[in-house]
C-alpha positions in Angstrom: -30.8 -25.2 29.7 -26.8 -25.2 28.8 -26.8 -21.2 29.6 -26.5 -20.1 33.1 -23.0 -21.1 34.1 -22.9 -19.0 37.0 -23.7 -19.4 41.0 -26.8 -18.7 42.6 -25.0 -16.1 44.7 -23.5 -14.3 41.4 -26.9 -14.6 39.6 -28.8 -13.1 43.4 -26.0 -9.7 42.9 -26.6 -9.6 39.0 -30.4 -10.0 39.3 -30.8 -7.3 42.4 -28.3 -5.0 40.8 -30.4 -5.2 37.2 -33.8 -4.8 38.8 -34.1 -1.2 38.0 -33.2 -1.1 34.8 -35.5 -4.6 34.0 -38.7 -2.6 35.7 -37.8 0.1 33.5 -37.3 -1.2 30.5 -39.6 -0.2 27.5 -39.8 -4.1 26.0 -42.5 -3.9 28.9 -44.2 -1.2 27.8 -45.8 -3.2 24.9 -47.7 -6.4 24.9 -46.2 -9.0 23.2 -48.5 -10.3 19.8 -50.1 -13.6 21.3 -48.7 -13.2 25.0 -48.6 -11.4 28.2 -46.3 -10.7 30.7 -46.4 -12.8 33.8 -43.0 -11.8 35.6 -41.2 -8.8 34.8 -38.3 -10.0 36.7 -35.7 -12.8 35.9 -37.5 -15.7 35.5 -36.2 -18.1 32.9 -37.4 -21.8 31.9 -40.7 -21.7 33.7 -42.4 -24.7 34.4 -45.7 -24.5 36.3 -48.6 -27.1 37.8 -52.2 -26.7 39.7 -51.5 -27.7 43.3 -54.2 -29.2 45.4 -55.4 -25.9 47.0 -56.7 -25.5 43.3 -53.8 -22.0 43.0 -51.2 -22.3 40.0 -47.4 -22.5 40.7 -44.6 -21.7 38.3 -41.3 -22.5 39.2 -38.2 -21.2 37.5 -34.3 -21.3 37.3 -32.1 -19.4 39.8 -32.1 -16.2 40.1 -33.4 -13.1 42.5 -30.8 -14.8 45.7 -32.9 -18.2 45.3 -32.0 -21.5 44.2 -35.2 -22.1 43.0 -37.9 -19.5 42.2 -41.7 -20.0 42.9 -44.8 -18.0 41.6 -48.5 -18.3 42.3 -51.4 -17.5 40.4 -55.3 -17.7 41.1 -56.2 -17.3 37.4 -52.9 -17.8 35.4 -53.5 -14.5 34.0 -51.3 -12.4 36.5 -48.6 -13.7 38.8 -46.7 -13.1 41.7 -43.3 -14.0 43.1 -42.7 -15.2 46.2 -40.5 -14.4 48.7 -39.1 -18.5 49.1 -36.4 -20.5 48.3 -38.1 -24.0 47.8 -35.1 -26.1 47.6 -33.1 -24.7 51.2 -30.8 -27.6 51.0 -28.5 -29.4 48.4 -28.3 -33.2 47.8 -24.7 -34.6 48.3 -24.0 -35.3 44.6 -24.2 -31.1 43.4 -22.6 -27.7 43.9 -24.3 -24.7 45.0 -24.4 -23.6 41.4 -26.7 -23.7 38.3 -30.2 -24.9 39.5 -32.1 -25.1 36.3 -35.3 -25.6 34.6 -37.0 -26.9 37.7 -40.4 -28.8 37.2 -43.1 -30.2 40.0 -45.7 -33.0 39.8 -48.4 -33.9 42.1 -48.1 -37.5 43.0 -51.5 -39.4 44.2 -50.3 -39.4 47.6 -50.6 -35.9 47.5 -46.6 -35.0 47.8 -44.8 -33.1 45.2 -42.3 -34.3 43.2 -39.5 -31.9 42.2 -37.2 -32.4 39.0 -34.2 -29.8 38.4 -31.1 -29.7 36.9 -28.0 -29.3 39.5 -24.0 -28.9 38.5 -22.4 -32.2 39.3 -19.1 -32.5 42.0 -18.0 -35.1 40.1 -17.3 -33.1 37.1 -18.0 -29.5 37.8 -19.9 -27.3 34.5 -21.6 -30.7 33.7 -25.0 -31.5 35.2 -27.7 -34.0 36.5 -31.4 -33.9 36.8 -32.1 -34.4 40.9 -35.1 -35.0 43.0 -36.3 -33.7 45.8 -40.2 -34.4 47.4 -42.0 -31.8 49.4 -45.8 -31.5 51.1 -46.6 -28.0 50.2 -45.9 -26.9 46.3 -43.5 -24.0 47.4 -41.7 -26.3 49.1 -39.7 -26.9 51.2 -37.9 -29.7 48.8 -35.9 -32.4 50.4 -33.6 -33.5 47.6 -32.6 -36.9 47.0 -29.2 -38.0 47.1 -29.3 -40.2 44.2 -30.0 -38.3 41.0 -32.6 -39.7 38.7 -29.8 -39.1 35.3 -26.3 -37.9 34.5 -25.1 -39.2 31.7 -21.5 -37.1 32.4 -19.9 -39.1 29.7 -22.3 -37.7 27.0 -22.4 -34.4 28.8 -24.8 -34.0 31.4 -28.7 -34.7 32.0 -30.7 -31.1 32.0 -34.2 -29.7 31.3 -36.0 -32.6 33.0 -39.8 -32.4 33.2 -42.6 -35.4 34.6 -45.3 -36.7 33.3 -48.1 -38.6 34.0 -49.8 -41.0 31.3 -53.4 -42.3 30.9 -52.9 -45.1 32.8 -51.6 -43.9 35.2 -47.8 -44.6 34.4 -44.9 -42.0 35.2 -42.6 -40.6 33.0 -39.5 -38.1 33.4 -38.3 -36.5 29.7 -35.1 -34.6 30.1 -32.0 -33.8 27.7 -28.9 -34.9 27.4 -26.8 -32.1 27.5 -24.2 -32.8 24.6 -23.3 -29.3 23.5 -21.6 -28.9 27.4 -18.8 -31.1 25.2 -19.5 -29.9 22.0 -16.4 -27.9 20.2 -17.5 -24.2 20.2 -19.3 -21.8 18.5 -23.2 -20.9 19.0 -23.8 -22.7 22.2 -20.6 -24.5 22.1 -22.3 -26.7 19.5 -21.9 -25.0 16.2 -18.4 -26.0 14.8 -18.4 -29.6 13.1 -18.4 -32.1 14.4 -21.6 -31.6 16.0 -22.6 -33.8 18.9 -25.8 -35.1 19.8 -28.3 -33.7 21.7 -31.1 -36.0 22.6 -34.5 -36.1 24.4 -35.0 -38.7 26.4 -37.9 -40.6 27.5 -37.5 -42.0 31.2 -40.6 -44.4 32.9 -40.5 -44.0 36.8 -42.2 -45.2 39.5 -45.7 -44.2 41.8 -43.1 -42.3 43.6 -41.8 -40.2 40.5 -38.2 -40.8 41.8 -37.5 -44.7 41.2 -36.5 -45.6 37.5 -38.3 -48.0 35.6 -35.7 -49.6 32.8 -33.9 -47.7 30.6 -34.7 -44.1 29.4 -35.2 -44.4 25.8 -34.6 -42.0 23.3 -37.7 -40.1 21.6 -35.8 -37.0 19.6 -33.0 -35.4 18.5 -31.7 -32.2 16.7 -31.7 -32.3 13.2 -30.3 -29.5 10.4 -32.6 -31.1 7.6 -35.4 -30.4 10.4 -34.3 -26.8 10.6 -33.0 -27.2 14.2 -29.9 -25.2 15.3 -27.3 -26.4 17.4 -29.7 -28.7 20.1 -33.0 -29.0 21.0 -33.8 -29.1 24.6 -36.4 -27.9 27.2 -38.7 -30.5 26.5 -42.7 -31.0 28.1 -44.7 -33.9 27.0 -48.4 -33.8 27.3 -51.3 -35.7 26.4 -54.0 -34.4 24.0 -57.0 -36.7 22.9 -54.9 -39.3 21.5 -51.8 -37.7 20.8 -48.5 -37.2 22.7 -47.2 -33.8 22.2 -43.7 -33.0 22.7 -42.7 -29.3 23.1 -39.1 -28.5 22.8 -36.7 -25.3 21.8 -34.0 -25.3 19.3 -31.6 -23.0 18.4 -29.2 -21.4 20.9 -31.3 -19.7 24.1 -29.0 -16.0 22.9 -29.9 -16.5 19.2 -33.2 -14.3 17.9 -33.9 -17.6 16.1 -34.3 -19.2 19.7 -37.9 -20.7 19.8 -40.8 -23.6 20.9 -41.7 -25.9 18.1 -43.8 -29.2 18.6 -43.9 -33.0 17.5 -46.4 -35.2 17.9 -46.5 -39.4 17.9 -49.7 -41.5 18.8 -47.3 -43.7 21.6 -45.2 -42.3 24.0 -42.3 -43.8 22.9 -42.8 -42.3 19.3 -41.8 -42.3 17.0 -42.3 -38.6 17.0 -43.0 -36.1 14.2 -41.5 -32.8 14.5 -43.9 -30.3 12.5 -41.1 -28.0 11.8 -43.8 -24.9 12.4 -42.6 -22.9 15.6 -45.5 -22.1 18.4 -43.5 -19.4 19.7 -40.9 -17.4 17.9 -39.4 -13.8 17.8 -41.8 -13.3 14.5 -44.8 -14.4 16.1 -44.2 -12.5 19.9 -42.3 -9.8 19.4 -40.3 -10.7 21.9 -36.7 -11.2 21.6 -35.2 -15.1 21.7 -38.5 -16.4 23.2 -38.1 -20.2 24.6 -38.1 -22.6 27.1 -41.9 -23.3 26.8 -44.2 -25.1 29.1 -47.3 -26.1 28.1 -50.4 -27.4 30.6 -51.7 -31.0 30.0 -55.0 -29.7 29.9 -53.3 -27.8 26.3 -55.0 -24.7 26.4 -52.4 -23.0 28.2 -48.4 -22.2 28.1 -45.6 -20.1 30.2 -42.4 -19.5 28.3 -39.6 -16.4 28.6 -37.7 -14.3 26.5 -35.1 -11.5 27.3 -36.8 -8.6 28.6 -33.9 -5.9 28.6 -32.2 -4.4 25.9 -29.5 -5.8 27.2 -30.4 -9.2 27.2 -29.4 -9.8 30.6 -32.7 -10.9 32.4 -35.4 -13.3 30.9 -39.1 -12.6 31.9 -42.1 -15.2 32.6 -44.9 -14.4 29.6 -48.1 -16.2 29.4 -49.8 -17.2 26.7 -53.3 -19.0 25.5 -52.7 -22.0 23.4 -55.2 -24.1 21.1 -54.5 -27.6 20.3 -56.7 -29.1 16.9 -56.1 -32.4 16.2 -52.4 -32.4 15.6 -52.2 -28.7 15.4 -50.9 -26.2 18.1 -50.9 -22.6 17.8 -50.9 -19.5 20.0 -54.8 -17.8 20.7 
């Protein structure tokens, strides 16, 4: 997510110094409407996955001193942070800041594949997605030193997440980050003219890390659609016969900030966006809710939204989803 400009180190002294006030703060004396609280701490752009030792992990971007956060659950119901950083060391290609939106697969050797967004050397404020493999789900990661997408010239690659198809195939859906070079306004995207901010599809190998061909491209933001300035954070499941791809739109600060769908009987699309938001301010209660992850079993879904008044930490909520044909909504 084009948000969190700031080092891990900053975010560890802003996080620690705000935990009082977040575990304090009345948004958590109410359920939200359709959702629970999973984290109250700063937890943003959860992504999660059943390990092998059947336990749930969610994994999120930096923040309370680690690079990349880790959670466990038995049930998915209630959750607890661990005290790990999962990525202890940094590929050659990326800075020690912004490690974002991090997602893990299972691959059928057993080893986990980590995606994550990481601020480029190259051209510092500008991102790729990275890779790193590990044999336990909270890590330790080994990262790669080639990253899996950049795309600098168009602005970065972010928000990557895997997939695994049918047959067995592997994909990697991430967004090109074209609001990093956008000219201003509501996410740096909202004076004309606007650029592009597309998903894009990416086929990788049994190892989840080699490419397969070229990513190809399976959405984009749209006014006409009702989208804001981009639409990013995407997950891509599999649901009888349909693909479902969840993404956000709008800016991740704006109340307006939410998780729509669109769905497309091949993988490559093309996809239908349904216009209908799963999760929004109206239907939570929460404020700017986003960045949602749904399980490829589709019954199930971790997301955040800001949990202080001051809009300065986003919590981990939970919520039960229900997939009909086409159709998602929140239980």
């Amino acid at each position: 997510m084009w948000s969190s400009m700031k080092s891990t180190s900053t975010w560890a002294l802003v996080t620690l110094s705000l935990l009082p006030a977040v575990l304090s703060s009345p948004l958590f004396e109410k359920r939200a409407k359709g959702a629970w609280l999973g984290l109250n701490t700063n937890f943003p752009d959860p992504s999660f996955m059943k390990a092998a030792d059947n336990k749930w992990y969610a994994f999120g971007t930096n923040g309370n001193g680690k690079r990349v956060q880790v959670a466990v659950s038995d049930n998915f119901k209630t959750w607890t942070l661990l005290d790990v950083e999962a990525l202890p060391t940094l590929s050659t290609w990326e800075t020690e800041n912004d490690h974002w939106a991090p997602d893990v697969v299972m691959r059928d050797d057993g080893k986990y594949v980590m995606y994550y967004s990481g601020e480029a050397k190259s051209y510092l404020r500008h991102h790729c997605v990275g890779t790193a493999i590990a044999d336990h789900p909270a890590g330790p990661y080994v990262p790669s030193n080639t990253p899996l997408s950049c795309r600098l010239d168009r602005g970065g690659s972010i928000d990557p997440a895997g997939f695994k198809d049918k047959d067995g195939s592997r994909y990697v859906v991430f967004k090109v980050d074209g609001n990093s070079i956008g000219n201003g306004g509501d996410c740096n995207n909202g004076v004309e003219p606007l650029v592009s901010t597309p998903i894009l599809l990416q086929k990788v190998g049994a190892d989840g890390v080699t490419p397969i061909g070229d990513a190809v491209q399976i959405l984009d933001r749209n006014t006409a659609d009702g989208d804001g300035p981009l639409v990013e954070a995407p997950n891509l499941i599999l649901h009888g016969d349909t693909y479902f791809l969840f993404y956000s739109t709008h800016c991740f600060t704006d109340p307006l900030y939410d998780v729509r769908y669109a769905t497309a009987k091949s993988i490559t699309g093309p996809y239908t966006k349904t216009n209908v938001p799963l999760i929004n301010a109206a239907k939570t209660g929460l404020i700017s809710p986003g960045g949602g992850n749904v399980c490829g079993c589709g019954d199930r879904m971790l997301f955040h939204g800001f949990c202080t008044e001051e809009r300065t930490s986003r919590c981990m909520y939970v919520a039960d989803v229900i997939i009909d044909g086409k159709t998602a909504s929140i239980a």
